[in-house]
C-alpha positions in Angstrom: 24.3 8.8 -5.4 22.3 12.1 -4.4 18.8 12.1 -2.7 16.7 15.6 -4.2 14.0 17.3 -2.0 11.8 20.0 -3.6 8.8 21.6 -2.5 5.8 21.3 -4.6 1.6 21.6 -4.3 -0.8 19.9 -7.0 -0.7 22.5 -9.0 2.8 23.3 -9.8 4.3 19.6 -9.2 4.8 19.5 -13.2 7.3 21.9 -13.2 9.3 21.0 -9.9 9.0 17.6 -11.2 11.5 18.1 -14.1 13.4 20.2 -11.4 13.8 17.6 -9.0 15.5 15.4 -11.8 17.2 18.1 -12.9 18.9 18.6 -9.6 19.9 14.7 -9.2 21.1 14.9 -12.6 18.7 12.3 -13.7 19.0 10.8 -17.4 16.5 8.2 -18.5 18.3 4.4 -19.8 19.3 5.0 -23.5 18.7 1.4 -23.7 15.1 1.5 -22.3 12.7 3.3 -24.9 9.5 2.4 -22.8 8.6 3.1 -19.2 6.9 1.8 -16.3 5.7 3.9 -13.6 4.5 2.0 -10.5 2.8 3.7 -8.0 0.5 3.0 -5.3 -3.1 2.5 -5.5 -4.0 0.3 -2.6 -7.3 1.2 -2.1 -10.5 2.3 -4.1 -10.4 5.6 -2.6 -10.5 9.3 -4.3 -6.9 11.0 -3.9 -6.5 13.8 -1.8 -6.8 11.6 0.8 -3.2 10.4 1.1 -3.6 6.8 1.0 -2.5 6.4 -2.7 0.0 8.2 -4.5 -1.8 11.1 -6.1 -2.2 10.8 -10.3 -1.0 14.8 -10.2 2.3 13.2 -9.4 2.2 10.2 -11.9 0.7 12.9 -14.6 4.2 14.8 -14.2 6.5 11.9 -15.1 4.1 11.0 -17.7 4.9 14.5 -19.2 8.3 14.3 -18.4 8.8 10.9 -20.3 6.3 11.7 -23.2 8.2 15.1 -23.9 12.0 12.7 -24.8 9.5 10.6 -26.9 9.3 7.2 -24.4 5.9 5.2 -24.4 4.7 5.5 -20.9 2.7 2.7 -18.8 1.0 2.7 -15.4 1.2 -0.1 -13.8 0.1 -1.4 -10.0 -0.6 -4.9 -8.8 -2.5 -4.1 -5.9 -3.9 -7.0 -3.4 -7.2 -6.7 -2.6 -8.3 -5.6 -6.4 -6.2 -8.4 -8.3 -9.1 -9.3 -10.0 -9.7 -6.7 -13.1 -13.3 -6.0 -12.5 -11.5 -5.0 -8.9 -8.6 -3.4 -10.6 -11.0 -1.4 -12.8 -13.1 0.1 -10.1 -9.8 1.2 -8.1 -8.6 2.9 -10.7 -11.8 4.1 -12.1 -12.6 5.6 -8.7 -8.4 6.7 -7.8 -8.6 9.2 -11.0 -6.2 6.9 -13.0 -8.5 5.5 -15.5 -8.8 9.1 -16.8 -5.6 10.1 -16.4 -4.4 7.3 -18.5 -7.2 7.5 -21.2 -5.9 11.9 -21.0 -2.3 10.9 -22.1 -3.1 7.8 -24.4 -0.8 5.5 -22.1 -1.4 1.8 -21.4 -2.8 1.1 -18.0 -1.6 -2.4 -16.5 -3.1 -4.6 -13.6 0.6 -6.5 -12.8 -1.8 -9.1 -12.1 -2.3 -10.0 -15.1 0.4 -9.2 -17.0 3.1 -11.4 -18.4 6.1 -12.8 -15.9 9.2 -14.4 -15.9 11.3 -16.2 -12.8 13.8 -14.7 -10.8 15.4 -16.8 -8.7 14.9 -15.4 -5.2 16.8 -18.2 -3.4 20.5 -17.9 -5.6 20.0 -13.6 -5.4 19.3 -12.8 -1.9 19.5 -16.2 0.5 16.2 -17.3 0.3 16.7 -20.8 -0.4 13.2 -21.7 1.1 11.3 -19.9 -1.2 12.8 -20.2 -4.5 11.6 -18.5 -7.6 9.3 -15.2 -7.3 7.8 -14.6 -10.9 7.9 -11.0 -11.3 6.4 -8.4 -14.5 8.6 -8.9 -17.9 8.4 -5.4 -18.2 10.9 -4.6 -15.1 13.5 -5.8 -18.1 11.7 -4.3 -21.3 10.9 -1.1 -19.4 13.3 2.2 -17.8 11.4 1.1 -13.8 10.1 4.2 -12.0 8.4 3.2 -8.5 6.1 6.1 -7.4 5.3 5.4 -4.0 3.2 7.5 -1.4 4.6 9.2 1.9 2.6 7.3 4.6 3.2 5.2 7.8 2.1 1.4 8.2 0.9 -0.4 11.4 2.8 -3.3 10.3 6.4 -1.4 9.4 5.7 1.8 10.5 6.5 3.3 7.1 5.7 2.3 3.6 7.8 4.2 0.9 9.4 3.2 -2.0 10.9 -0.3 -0.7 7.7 -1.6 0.3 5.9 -0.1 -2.7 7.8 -3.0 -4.3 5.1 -5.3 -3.3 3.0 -4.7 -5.7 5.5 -6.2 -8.5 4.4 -9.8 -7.0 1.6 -12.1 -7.9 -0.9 -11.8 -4.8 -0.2 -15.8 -3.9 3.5 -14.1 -3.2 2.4 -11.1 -1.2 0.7 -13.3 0.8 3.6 -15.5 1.5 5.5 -12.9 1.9 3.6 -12.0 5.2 4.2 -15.8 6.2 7.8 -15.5 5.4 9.0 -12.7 7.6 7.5 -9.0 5.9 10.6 -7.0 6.5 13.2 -9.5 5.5 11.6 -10.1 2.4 10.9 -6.7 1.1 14.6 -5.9 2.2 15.5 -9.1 -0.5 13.2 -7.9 -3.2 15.0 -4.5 -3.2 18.3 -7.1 -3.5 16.6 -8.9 -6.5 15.4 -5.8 -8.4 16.0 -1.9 -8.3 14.4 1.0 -9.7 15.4 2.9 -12.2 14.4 6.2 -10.3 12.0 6.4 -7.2 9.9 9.2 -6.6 8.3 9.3 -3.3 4.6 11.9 -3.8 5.3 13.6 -0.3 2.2 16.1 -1.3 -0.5 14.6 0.8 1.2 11.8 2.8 -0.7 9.8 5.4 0.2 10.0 9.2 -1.1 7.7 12.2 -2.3 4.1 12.2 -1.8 3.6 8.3 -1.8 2.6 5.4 -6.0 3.0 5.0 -8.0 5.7 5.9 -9.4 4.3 9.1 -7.1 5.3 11.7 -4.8 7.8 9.6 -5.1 11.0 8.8 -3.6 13.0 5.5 -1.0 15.6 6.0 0.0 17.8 3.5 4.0 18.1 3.1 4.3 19.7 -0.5 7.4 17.7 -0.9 8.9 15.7 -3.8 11.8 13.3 -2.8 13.3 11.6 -5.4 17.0 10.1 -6.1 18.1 7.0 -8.7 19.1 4.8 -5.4 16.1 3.4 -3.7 17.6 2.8 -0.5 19.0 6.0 0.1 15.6 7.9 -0.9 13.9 6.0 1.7 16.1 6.5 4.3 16.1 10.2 3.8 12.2 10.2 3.8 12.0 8.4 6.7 14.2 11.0 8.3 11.8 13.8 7.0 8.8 12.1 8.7 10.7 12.3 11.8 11.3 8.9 12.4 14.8 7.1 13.2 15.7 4.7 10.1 16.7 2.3 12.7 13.0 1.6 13.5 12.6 0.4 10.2 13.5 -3.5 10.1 13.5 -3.6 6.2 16.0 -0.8 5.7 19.5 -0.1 6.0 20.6 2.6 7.9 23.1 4.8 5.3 25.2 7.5 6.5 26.4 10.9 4.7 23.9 10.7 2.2 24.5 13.6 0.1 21.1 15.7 -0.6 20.2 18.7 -3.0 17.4 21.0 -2.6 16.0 21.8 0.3 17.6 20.6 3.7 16.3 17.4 6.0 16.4 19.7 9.0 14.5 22.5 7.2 11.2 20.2 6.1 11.6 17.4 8.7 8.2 17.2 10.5 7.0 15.0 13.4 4.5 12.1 12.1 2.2 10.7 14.5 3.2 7.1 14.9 1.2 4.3 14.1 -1.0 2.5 17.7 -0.7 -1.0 18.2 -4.1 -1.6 17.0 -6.7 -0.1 14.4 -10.1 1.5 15.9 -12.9 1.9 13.5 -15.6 3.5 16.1 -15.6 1.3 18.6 -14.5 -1.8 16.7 -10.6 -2.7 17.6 -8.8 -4.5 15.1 -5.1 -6.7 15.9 -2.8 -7.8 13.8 0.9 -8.4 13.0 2.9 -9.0 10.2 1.5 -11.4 9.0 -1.9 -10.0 7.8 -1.6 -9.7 4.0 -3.0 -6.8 2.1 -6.0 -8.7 1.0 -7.1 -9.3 4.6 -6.5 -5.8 5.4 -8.5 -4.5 2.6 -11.6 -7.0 3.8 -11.0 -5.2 7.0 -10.9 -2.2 5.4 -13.9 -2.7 3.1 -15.9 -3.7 6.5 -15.4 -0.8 8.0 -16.5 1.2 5.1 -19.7 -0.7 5.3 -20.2 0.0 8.7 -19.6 3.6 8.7 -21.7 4.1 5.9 -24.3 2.2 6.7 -26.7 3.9 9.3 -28.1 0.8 10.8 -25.0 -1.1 11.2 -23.7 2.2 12.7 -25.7 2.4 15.3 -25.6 -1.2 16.1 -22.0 -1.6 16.6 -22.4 1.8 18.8 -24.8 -0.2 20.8 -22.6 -3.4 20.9 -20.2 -1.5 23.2 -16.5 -2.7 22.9 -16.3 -5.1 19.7 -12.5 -6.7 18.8 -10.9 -8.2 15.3 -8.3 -10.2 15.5 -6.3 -10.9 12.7 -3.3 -12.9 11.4 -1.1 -14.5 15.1 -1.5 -11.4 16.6 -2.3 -11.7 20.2 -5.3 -11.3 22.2 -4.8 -8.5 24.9 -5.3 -9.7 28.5 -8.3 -9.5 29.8 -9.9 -8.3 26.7 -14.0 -7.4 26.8 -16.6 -7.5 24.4 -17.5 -9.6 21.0 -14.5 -11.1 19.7 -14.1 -12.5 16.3 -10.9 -14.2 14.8 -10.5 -13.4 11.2 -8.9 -15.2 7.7 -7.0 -18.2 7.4 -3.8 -17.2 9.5 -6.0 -16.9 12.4 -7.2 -20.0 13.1 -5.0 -21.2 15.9 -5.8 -18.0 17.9 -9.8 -18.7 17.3 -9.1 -22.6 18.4 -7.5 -21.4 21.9 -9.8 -19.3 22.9 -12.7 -20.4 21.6 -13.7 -18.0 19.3 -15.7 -17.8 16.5 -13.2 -17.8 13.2 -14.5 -16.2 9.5 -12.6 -18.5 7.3 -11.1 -17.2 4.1 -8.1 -16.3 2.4 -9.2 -13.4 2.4 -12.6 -13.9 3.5 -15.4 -11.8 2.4 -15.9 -8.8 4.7 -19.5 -9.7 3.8 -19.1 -12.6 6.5 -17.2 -10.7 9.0 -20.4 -8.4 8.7 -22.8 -11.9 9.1 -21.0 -12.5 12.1 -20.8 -9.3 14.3 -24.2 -8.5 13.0 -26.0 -11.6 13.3 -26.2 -12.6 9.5 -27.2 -8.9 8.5 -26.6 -10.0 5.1 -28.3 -13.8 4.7 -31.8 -11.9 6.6 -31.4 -9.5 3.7 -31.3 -12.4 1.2 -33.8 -14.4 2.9 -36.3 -11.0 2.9 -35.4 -10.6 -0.9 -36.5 -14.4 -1.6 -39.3 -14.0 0.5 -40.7 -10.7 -1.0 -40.3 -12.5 -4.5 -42.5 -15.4 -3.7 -45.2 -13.3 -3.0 
């Protein structure tokens, strides 16, 4: 197996697409007429600002594929916008909406889509969990995951094994979290491998990621790509300038052999994730056990907040305000509002006594209600009042 690096910006990524494949010696499945491309579109967010994997880098395999003849489709299961009306907006806002309507190719919400078992337990050891149902297509389909160069606070890099995730249903992403997060995605890279990974190393995300709200994107101009999935993450990981060995859901491999540029001549020095989020002065906890979708309501929170003058200057006011997600635990001697958040935190809101936003996920419209004194019911009750009048 042989990991490629290549340099590339937005505007000439087509091109050093085809060379990076060229240089692994890259031949698509003769078996395989169709293709899936999988990147990652967490987050209803524009692209440039690393958090997604940018649709420059999709529209380049899309060429690639569509110039042998193969019927290309996008397709992302994403946790927070499994719901198509969710899904559409994401992709609507993310640019891929238009890039898929540009090219004529089917756009998927692996939500949705149709699914067979695997048997998780028999594959990879898993005899508590059983069967995952996971997209037909991964067997219909040559499998091409597309994931994003970014760090996570929960692994401290998501690449091209935990760009996996969003193959699953979201009822299995969120066990997932429940089940142990690294030991799983390490078995669903046992149960099914790409094709061909191409991690978009473009604009990458560095610092508390994967959302915007802590992070910040770095441009790396870098396409790293190679047909064996764990290899290609352990050299990227490598380029970020962390140790593979701090990654629990990879295994460390040796004398990888790499063409293109050299690891030592593109390596760069990420800034690590904190143990915590910040949004102002709002700081959130969590483990591994916070699911996407709770991490999008925190997300979408925040985004509310920011955006939102009043509750801007109210939090500002507040002084210190704390989120507490998941198990994670409460710092010692901890100050300021506290509120425990979603389903898995429960327990934690019970011992200490704090006030808990049920939900799995709940809506970041009640986290809101809650720091804010029901900011949104007094808006309700005002829009019911001025109607009776």
């Amino acid at each position: 197996m042989t990991v490629g690096i290549v340099r590339a910006d937005l505007k000439d990524v087509g091109e050093k697409m085809k060379e990076l494949l060229d240089l692994i010696g890259y031949a698509p499945r003769s078996d395989r007429k169709r293709v899936m491309l999988k990147p990652n579109i967490v987050d209803n967010i524009r692209p440039n600002t690393g958090v997604i994997t940018h649709p420059k880098v999709v529209e380049a395999l899309i060429q690639y594929y569509q110039a042998q003849g193969r019927e290309v489709t996008i397709a992302e299961g994403s946790g927070y916008f499994a719901a198509d009306e969710k899904f559409a907006l994401a992709v609507k806002t993310s640019g891929y909406r238009k890039l898929a309507d540009r090219y004529g190719v089917e756009l998927v919400n692996l939500e949705s889509c149709e699914r067979e078992p695997y048997d998780f337990g028999e594959c990879c050891a898993f005899d508590e969990y059983g069967e995952l149902e996971l997209p037909v297509m991964l067997k219909t389909h040559e499998y091409v995951n597309v994931p994003t160069m970014k760090t996570h606070i929960l692994t401290l890099v998501t690449l091209g094994l935990k760009n996996q995730k969003g193959l699953l249903l979201l009822k299995d992403k969120k066990k997932f979290h429940q089940e142990g997060l690294h030991r799983v995605i390490k078995g669903l890279y046992d149960l099914v491998k790409p094709d061909l990974t191409v991690i978009d190393a473009i604009i990458c995300l560095e610092g508390t990621g994967p959302g915007q709200f802590g992070a910040n994107a770095r441009e790396m101009d870098l396409l790293i790509g190679g047909t064996d999935g764990m290899e290609v993450d352990n050299i990227a990981v490598q380029v970020m300038g962390f140790s593979v060995d701090n990654v629990k859901h990879l295994t460390r491999l040796d004398n990888i052999s790499t063409v293109g540029e050299k690891v030592e001549d593109v390596r760069a020095e990420f800034k690590p994730p904190a143990d915590h989020i910040r949004i102002m002065n709002m700081h959130v906890y969590m483990n591994e056990e916070v699911c996407t979708s709770c991490q999008m309501v925190m997300s979408r929170m925040g985004q509310k907040i920011f955006f939102t003058p009043e509750l801007k200057e109210r939090l500002e006011a507040m002084g210190r305000a704390n989120l507490v997600m998941g198990t994670a635990r409460l710092p010692e001697n901890l100050e300021g509002k506290t509120v425990c958040v979603g389903k898995c935190a429960r327990e934690t809101a019970e011992e200490y006594g704090l006030p808990l936003v049920k939900g799995c996920p709940p809506s970041h419209r009640d986290v809101i209600d809650v720091f804010f004194d029901g900011y949104y019911q007094k808006q309700e009750a005002a829009k019911e009042d001025a109607g009776t009048k």
